[in-house]
C-alpha positions in Angstrom: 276.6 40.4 -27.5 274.7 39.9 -24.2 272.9 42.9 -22.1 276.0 43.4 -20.0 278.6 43.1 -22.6 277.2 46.4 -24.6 276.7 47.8 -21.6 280.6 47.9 -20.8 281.4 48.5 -25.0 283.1 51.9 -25.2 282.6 54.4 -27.9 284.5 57.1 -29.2 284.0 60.1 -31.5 285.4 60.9 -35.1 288.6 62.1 -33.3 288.9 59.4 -31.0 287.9 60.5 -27.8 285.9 58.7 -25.6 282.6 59.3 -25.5 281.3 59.3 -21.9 277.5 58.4 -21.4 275.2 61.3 -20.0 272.3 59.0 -18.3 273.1 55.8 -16.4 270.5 53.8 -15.1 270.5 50.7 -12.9 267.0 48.6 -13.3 265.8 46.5 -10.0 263.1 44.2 -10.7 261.0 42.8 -8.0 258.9 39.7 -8.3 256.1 40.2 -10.4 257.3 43.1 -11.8 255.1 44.9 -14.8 257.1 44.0 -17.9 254.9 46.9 -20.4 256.3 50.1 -17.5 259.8 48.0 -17.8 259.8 47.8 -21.8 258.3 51.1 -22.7 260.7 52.7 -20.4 264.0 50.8 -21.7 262.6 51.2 -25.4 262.9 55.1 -25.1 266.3 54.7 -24.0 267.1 52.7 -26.3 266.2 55.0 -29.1 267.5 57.8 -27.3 271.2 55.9 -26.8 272.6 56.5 -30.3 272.1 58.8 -33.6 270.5 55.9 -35.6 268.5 52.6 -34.4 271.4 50.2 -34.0 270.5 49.8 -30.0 274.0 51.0 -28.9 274.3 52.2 -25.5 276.9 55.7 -26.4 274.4 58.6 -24.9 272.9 56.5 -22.0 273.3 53.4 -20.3 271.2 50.9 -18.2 272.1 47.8 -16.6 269.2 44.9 -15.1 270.4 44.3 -11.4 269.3 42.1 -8.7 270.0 40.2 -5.4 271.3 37.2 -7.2 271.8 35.7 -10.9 267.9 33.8 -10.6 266.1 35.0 -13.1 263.1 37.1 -11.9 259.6 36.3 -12.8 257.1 39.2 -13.9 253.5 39.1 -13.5 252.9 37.1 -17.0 255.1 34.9 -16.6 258.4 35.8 -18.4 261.3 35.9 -16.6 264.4 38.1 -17.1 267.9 37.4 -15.6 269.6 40.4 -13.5 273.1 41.2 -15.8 274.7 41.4 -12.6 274.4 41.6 -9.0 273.9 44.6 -7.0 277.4 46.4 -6.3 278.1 50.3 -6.4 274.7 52.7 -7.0 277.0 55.6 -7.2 277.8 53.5 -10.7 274.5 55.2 -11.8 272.4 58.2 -12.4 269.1 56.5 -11.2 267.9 53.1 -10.0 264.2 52.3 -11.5 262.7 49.8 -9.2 259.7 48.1 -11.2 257.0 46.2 -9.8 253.9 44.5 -10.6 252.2 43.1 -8.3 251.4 43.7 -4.6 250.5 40.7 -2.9 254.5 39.5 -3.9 256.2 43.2 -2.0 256.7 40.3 0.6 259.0 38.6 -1.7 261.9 41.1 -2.4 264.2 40.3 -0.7 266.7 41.8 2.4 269.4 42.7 -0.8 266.9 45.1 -2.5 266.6 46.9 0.7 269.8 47.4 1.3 271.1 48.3 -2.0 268.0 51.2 -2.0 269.1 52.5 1.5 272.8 52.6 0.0 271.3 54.6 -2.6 269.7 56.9 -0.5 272.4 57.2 1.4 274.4 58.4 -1.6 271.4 60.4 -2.9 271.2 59.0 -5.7 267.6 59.8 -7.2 265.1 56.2 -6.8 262.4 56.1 -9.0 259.0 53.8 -8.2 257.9 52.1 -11.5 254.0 51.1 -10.8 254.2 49.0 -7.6 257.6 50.0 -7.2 256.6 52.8 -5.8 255.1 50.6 -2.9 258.5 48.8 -2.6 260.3 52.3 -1.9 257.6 53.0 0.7 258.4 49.9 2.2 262.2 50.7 1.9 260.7 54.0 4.2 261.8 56.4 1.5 259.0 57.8 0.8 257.6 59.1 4.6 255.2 62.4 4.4 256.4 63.1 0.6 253.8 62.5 -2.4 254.4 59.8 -4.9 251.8 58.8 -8.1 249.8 55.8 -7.2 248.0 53.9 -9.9 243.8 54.4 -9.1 243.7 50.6 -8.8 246.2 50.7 -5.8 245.1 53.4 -4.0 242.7 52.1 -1.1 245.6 49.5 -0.3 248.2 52.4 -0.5 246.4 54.2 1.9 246.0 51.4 4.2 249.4 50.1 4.3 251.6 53.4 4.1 249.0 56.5 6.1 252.0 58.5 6.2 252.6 59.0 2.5 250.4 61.2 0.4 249.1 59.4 -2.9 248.3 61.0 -6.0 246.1 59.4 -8.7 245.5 62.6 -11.1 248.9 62.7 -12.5 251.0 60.4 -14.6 254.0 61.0 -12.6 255.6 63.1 -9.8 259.0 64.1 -10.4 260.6 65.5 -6.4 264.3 65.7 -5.4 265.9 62.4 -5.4 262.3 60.8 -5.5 260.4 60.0 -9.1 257.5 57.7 -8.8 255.2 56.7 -12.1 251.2 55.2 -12.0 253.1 52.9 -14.5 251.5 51.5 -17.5 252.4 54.0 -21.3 253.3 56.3 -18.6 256.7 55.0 -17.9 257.2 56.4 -21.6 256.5 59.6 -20.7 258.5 59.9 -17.5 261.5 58.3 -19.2 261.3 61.4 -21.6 261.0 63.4 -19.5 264.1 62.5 -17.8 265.9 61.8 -21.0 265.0 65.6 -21.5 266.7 66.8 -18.5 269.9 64.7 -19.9 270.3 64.7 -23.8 268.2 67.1 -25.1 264.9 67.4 -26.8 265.6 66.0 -30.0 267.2 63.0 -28.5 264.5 62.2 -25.8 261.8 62.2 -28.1 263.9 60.3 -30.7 262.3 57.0 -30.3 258.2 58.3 -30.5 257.0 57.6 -33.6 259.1 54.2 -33.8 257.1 53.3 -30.8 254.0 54.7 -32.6 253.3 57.0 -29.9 251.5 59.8 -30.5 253.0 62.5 -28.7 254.8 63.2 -25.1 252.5 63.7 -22.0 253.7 65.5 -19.5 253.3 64.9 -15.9 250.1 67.0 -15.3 248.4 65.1 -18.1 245.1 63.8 -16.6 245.3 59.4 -16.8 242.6 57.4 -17.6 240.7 56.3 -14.5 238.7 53.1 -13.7 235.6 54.8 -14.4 236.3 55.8 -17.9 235.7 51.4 -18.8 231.8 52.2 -18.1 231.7 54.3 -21.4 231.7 50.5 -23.0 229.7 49.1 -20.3 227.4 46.2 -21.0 224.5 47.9 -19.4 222.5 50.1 -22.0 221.5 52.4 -18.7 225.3 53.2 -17.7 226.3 54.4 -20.8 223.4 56.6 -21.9 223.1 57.5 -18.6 227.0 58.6 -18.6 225.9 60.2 -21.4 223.9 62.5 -20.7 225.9 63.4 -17.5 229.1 64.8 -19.7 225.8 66.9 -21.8 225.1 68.4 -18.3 227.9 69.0 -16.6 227.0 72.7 -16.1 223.4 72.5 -15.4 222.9 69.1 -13.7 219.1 67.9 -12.5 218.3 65.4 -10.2 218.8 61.8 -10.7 215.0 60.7 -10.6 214.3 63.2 -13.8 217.7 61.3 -15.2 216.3 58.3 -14.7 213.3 59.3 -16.4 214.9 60.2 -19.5 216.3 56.6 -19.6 213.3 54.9 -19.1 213.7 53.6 -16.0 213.1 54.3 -12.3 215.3 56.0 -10.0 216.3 53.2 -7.5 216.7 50.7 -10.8 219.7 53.4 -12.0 221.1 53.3 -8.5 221.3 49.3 -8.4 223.0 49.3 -12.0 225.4 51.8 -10.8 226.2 50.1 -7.7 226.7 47.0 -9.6 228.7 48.3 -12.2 230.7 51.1 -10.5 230.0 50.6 -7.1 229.2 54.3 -6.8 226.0 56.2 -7.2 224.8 58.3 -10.0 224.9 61.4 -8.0 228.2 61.0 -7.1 229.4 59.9 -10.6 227.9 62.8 -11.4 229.8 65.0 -8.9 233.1 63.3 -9.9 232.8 64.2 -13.7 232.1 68.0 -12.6 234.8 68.1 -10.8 236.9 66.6 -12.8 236.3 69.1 -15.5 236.9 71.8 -13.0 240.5 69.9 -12.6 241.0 70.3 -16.4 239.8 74.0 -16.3 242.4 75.2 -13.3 245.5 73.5 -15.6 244.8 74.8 -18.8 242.5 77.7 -18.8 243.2 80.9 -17.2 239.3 81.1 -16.1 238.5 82.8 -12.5 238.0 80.1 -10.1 234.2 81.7 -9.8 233.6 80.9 -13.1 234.6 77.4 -13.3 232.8 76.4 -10.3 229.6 77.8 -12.3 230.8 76.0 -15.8 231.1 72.9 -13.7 227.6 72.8 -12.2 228.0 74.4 -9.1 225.9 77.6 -7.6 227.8 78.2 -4.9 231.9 78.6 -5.6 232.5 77.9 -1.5 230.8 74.6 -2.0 232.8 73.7 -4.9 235.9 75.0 -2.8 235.6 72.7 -0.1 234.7 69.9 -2.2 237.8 70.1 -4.5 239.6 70.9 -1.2 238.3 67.5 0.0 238.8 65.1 -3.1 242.3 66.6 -4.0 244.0 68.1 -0.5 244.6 71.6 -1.9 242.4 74.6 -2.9 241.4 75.0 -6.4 243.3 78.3 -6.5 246.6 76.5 -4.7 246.0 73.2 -7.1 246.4 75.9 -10.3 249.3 77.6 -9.3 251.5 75.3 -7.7 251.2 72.7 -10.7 251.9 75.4 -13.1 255.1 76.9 -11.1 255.6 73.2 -11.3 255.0 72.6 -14.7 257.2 76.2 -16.2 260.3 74.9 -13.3 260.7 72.2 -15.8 260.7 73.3 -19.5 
């Protein structure tokens, strides 16, 4: 039985009744698409769809779309074959457009377009799978609203769409009718977290531990960024350099008496963190602090005084602007509209 075929297979209960499906989704892959955001986020469906593991579509159904029948290459190299051809959106609950890789946006074609702005246009809700979200931006959906960018993507997001704000510090950002995802395990999350909305608890985290994830992150959970690869740099001077940065976050000293304590002079730790991270010590540094500041304002109830001074810094109206700077909001707005957020959806 093809993709297609279960897809239209009915089910009914113990007295006969037809059971009618509480999630559709309709899948548009773009070339190059990401197939790991594509799988992880079918799997949990999958799991979620009936009571045991025999991959029946009864709770929730999804459907792989495109312009034509051509199968569509992802960024590895496999290729997948649409089930159908676009048609009716209203058909479905969500489309999930998944992409992969930028420099092929200019290949999707005048179809995809269309059968997004029909969507819109029938608000049904789009959701951006990793460079997806790009291809919505493109579509224009996405003008002056935020949207989760993967850290890798941001300086060309910002160049190509100035009129859409970019988030990298979540794993995905749920808004009316808009749902866009960094991509990567965090397409896991997000698909639970609509499953949630949909079938329940107990259904949407059916499929964890046969995935052998751990647990369910929610949207606020902090990703990993680039940065966090130099704790297994190949430069002895990074990483016990890094080191002793997260053993003094709250009373940091200046990068000459670090470079001290690593053997080495001050401009030779500026070159190796310029080669590796193409940032300098002092404002790694500054990034880790504030960082932890970020982890404090979600999940501590600590005055905003306080964990300027837990995170290093003397003066809390330096530490307010600089937050202000690096994440758009005050550290006091930050707090308390992602955890009015973060109650609107339990």
């Amino acid at each position: 039985m093809n993709g297609l075929e279960k897809y239209n297979q009915n089910f009914h209960d113990l007295d006969g009744r037809l059971i009618q499906p509480d999630l559709r989704i309709g899948f548009v892959l773009v070339p190059g698409f990401t197939i790991l955001p594509l799988a992880g986020f079918i799997d949990t469906l999958r799991h979620a769809a009936d009571e045991s593991d025999h991959s029946q579509q009864v709770y929730c159904k999804w459907k792989i779309l495109g312009p034509s029948m051509e199968p569509i290459p992802s960024s590895c190299g496999i290729t997948i074959p649409p089930w159908e051809v676009y048609g009716d959106p209203g058909e479905f609950d969500y489309i999930v457009v998944v992409g992969g890789q930028t420099d092929l946006i200019r290949a999707v074609s005048k179809q995809t377009y269309e059968f997004l702005n029909k969507a819109e246009e029938l608000r049904i809700p789009l959701v951006g799978l990793c460079v997806g979200v790009f291809v919505l931006a493109e579509a224009g959906l996405l003008t002056n609203q935020k949207c989760a960018v993967h850290p890798r993507h941001l300086n060309e997001f910002v160049e190509r769409f100035p009129n859409i704000i970019p988030v990298v510090d979540e794993l995905f950002v749920m808004q009316p009718n808009r749902v866009t995802c960094a991509g990567g395990t965090a397409a896991i999350d997000l698909a639970v977290s609509i499953l949630k909305n949909h079938l329940g608890e107990t259904q949407a985290r059916k499929g964890l531990s046969h995935m052998m994830v751990d647990q369910h992150r929610e949207n606020l959970h902090t990703p990993r960024h680039p940065y966090d690869e130099l704790d297994y740099c190949k430069d002895p001077r990074i990483r016990d350099a890094i080191e002793l940065m997260k053993k003094n976050l709250t009373f940091p000293f200046c990068v000459k008496d670090l470079a001290s304590q690593l053997g080495c002079s001050q401009r030779q730790l500026e070159r190796a963190f310029q080669k590796h991270a193409q940032i300098s010590p002092a404002k790694f540094w500054r990034e880790l602090r504030i960082k932890r500041a970020r982890w404090y304002l979600l999940n501590t109830n600590l005055n905003i005084t306080r964990i300027a001074f837990d995170c290093g810094f003397s003066d809390c109206a330096h530490f307010t602007n600089l937050f202000t700077q690096i994440y758009g909001e005050s550290p006091s707005r930050f707090r308390s509209v992602r955890l009015q957020a973060a109650q609107s959806t339990r």
